[in-house]
C-alpha positions as CSV (number, residue, x, y, z in Angstrom):
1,X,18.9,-5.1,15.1
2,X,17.8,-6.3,18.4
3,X,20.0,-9.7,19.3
4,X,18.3,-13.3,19.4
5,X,16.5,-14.0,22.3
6,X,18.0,-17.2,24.9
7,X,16.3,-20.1,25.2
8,X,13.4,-20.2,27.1
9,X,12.2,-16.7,26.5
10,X,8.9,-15.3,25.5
11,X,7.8,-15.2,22.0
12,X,8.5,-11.7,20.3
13,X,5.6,-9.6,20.3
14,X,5.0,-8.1,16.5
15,X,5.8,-4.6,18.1
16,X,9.5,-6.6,19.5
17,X,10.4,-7.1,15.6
18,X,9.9,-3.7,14.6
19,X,13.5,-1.8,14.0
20,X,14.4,0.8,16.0
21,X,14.5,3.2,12.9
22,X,13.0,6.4,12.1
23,X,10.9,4.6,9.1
24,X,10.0,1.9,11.4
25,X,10.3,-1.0,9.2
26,X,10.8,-4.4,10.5
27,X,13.4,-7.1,10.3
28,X,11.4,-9.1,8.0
29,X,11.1,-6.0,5.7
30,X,15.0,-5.3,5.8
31,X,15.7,-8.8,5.1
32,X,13.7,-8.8,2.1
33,X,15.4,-5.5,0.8
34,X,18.7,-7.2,0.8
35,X,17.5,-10.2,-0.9
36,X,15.6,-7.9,-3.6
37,X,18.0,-5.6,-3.7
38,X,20.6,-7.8,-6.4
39,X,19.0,-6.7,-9.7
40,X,18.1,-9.1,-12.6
41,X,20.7,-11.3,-14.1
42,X,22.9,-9.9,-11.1
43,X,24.1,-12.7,-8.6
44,X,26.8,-10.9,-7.1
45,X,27.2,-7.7,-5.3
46,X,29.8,-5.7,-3.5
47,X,28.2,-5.1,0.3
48,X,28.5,-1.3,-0.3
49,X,26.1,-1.5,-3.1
50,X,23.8,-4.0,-1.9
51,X,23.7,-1.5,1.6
52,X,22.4,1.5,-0.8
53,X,20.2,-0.7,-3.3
54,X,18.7,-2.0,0.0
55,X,18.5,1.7,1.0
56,X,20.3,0.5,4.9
57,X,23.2,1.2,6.9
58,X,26.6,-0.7,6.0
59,X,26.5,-1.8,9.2
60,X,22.9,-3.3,9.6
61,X,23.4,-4.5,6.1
62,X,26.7,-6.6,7.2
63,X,24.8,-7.9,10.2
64,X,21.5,-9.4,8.2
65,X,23.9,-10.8,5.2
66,X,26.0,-12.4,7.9
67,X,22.9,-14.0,9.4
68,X,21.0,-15.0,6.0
69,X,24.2,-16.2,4.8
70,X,24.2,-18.6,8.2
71,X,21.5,-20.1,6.7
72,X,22.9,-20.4,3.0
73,X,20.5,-18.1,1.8
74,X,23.4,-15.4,1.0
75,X,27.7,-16.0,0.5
76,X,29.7,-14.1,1.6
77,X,32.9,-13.7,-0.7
78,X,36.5,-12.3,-0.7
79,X,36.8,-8.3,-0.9
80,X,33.5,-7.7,0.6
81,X,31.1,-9.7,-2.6
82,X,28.0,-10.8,-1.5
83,X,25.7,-13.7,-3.7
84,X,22.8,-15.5,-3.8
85,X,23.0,-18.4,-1.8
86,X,22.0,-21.8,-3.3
87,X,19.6,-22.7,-0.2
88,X,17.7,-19.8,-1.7
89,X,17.2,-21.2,-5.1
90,X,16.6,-24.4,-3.7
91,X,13.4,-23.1,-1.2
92,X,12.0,-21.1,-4.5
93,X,12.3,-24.4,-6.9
94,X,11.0,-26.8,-3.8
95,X,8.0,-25.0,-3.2
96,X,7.3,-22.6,-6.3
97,X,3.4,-22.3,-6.5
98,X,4.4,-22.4,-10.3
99,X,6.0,-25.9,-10.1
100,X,3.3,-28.0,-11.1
101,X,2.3,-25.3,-14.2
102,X,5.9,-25.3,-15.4
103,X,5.8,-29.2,-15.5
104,X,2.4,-29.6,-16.8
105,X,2.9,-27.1,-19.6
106,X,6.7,-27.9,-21.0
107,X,6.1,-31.2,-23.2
108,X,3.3,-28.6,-24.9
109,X,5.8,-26.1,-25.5
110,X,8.6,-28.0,-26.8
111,X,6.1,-29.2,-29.4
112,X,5.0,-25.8,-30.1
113,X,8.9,-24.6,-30.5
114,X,9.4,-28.0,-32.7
115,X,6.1,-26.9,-34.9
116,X,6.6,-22.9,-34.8
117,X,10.5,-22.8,-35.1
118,X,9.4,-19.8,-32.4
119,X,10.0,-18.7,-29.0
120,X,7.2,-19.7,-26.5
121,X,6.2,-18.1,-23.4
122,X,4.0,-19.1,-20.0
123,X,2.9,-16.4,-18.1
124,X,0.9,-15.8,-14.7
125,X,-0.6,-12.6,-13.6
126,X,0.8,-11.4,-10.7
127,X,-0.8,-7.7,-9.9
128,X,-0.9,-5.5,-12.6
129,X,2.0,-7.8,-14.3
130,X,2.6,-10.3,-16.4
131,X,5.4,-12.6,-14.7
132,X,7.2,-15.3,-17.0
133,X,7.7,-18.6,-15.2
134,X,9.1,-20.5,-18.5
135,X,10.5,-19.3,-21.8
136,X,11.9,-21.7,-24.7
137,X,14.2,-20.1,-27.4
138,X,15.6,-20.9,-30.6
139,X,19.2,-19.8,-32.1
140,X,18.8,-16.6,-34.1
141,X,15.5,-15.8,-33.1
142,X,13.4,-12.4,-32.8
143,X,15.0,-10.4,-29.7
144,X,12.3,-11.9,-27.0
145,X,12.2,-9.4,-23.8
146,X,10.3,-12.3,-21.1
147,X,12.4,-13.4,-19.3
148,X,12.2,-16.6,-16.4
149,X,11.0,-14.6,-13.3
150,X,10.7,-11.7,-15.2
151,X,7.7,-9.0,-15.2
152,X,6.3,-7.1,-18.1
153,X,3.4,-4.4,-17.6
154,X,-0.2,-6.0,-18.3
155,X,-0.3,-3.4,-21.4
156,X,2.6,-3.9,-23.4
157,X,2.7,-8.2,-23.4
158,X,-0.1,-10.4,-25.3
159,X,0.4,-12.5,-22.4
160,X,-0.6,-9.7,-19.8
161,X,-3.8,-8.6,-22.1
162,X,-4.6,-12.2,-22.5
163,X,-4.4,-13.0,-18.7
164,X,-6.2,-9.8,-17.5
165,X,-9.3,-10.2,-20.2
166,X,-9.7,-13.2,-18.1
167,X,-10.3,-11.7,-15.5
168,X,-14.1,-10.7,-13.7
169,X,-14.8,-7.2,-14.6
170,X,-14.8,-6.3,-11.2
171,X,-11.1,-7.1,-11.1
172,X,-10.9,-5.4,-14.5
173,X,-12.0,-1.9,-13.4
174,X,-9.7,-2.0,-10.5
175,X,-6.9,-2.7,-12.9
176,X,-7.8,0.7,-15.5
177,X,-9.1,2.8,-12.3
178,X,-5.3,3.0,-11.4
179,X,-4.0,2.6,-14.7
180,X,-0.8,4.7,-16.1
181,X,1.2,4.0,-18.9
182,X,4.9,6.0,-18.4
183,X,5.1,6.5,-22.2
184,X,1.7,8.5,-22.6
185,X,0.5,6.6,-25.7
186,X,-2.2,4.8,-24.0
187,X,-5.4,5.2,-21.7
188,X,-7.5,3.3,-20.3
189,X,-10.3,3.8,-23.3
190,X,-7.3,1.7,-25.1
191,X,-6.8,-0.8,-22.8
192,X,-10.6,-1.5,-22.4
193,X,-10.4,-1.5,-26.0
194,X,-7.8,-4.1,-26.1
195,X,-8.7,-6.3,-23.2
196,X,-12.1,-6.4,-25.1
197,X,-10.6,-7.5,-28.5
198,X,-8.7,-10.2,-26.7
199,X,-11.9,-11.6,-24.8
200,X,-13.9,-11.4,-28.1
201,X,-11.2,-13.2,-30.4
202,X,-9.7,-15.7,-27.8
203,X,-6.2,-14.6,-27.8
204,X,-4.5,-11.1,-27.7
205,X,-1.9,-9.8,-30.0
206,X,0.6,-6.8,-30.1
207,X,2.6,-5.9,-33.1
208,X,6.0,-4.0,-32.3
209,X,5.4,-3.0,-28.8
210,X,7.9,-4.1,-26.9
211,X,11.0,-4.5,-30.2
212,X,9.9,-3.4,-33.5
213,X,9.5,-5.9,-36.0
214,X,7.9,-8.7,-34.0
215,X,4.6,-9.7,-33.0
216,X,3.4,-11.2,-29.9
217,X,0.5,-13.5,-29.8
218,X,-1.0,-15.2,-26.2
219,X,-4.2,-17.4,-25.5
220,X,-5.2,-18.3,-21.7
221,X,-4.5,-21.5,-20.5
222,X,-7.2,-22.5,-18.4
223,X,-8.0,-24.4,-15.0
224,X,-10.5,-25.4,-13.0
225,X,-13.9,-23.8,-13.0
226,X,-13.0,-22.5,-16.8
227,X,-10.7,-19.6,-14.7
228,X,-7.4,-18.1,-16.9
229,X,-4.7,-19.5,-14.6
230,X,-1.7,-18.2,-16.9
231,X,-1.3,-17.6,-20.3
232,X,0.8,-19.6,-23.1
233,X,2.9,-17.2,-25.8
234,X,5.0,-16.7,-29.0
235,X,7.1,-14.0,-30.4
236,X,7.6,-14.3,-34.1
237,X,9.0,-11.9,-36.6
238,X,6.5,-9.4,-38.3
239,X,7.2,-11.0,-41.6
240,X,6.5,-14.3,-40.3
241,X,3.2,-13.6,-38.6
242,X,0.6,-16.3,-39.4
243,X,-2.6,-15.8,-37.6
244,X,-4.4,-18.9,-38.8
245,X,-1.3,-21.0,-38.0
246,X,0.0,-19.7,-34.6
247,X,-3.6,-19.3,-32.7
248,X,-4.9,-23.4,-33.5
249,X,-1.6,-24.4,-32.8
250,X,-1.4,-22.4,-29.3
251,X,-4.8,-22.9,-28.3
252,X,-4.7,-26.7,-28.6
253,X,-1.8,-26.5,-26.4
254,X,-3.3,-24.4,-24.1
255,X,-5.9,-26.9,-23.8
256,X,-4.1,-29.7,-23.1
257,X,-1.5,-27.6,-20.7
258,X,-5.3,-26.8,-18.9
259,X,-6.1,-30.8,-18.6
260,X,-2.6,-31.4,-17.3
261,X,-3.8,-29.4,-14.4
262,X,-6.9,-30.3,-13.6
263,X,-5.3,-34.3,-13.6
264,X,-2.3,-33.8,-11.8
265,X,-4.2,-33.9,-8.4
266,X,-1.6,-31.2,-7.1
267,X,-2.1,-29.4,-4.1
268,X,-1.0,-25.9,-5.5
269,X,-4.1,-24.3,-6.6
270,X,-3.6,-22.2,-9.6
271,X,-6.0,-19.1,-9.2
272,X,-7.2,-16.0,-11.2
273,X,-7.3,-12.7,-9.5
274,X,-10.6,-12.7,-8.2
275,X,-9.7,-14.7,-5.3
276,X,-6.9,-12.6,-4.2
């Protein structure tokens, strides 16, 4: 990587930031390959590993965690460990676009846990994804597979059918034009069929999907200009599945979760995928 430029010299040119690499990526690129590169639930690495998850030199790996970790966005610890720094976590929990939805929706979904005696999801779509910004659990419950800044395929979570039956239909046919499910049980006839059902009935459900013997239910939470901004969740045990219980209960959460919003006067802007 090129050094810092003195004081008083031109501004890089974006052609100046580009490495000198046969793939031609840039710095920014590499820089976010080592900070993706520590996998989920992993805060630590050893540099060696972090170098090949990052798929970079050891050397231009030691060079960009020894700058990022100038800044407190990486540590740098005995025997070569590298970790997330806590600057990091601090600029992601400062100015999270989903800071205003977490704290607009969590008094609703302690009273749903309180109620339900359940685990409760909220999830935004993010692509083709559903990704979890906030999950409450109780002791002993049903194995539930969101997790906090986790992703789930839009196909295998209520809360991704939910979210993308929200969506316009033009985003809709973008979404099963590419779609693939890895496990060959579905196509896109199934998922229309599904995104349908959920738009019809007001919520989506999926029975065993993800671990067998529970059943996930969503309902979109709503913003302004009646858009699905992110969806609202449980995951209950098959024998414990109550329809006519768990969709009021949700839905008159979601609704007040959706007010929350629209009063908060907040400058984040929650948006659907249209606008993307």
């Amino acid at each position: 990587m090129a050094d810092p430029p003195t004081r008083g010299a031109a501004p890089a040119r974006e052609e100046d930031i580009v490495a000198n690499s046969a793939s031609g990526d840039s710095v920014v690129d590499r820089v976010v390959r080592v900070i993706a590169a520590f996998p989920e639930g992993v805060t630590v690495l050893q540099l060696s590993e972090l170098a090949a998850r990052a798929e970079l030199p050891v050397t231009t790996a030691h060079r960009l965690v020894r700058q990022l970790a100038g800044h407190g966005l990486l540590e740098l610890g005995a025997g070569g460990s590298v970790r997330l720094g806590l600057r990091l976590w601090e600029l992601v929990i400062r100015n999270s676009p989903t800071l205003a939805l977490r704290e607009a929706a969590m008094p609703f979904m302690e009273d749903i846990q309180q109620v339900l005696n359940q685990n409760v999801n909220l999830a935004v779509l993010d692509g083709w994804e559903a990704l979890f910004v906030e999950r409450l659990s109780r002791r002993g419950s049903v194995a539930n597979r969101a997790q906090v800044a986790g992703r789930m395929p839009v196909h295998v979570s209520s809360a991704g059918l939910v979210l993308m039956a929200g969506q316009s239909p033009a985003v809709q046919a973008d979404y099963l034009r590419q779609f693939r499910d890895p496990a060959g049980k579905l196509g896109a006839d199934d998922v229309r069929t599904l995104l349908r059902e959920s738009a019809g009935h007001g919520f989506a459900q999926l029975a065993g999907v993800v671990d067998p013997g529970t059943w996930g239910i969503a309902v979109p939470v709503r913003g302004a200009r009646n858009r699905t901004v992110a969806a609202l969740g449980v995951v209950v045990p098959l024998r414990e599945m109550r329809l006519q219980v768990l969709v009021p209960a949700l839905q008159t959460a979601a609704r007040g979760i959706g007010r929350q919003l629209q009063n908060a006067n907040s400058t984040t802007t929650f948006r659907s995928m249209e606008s993307v």
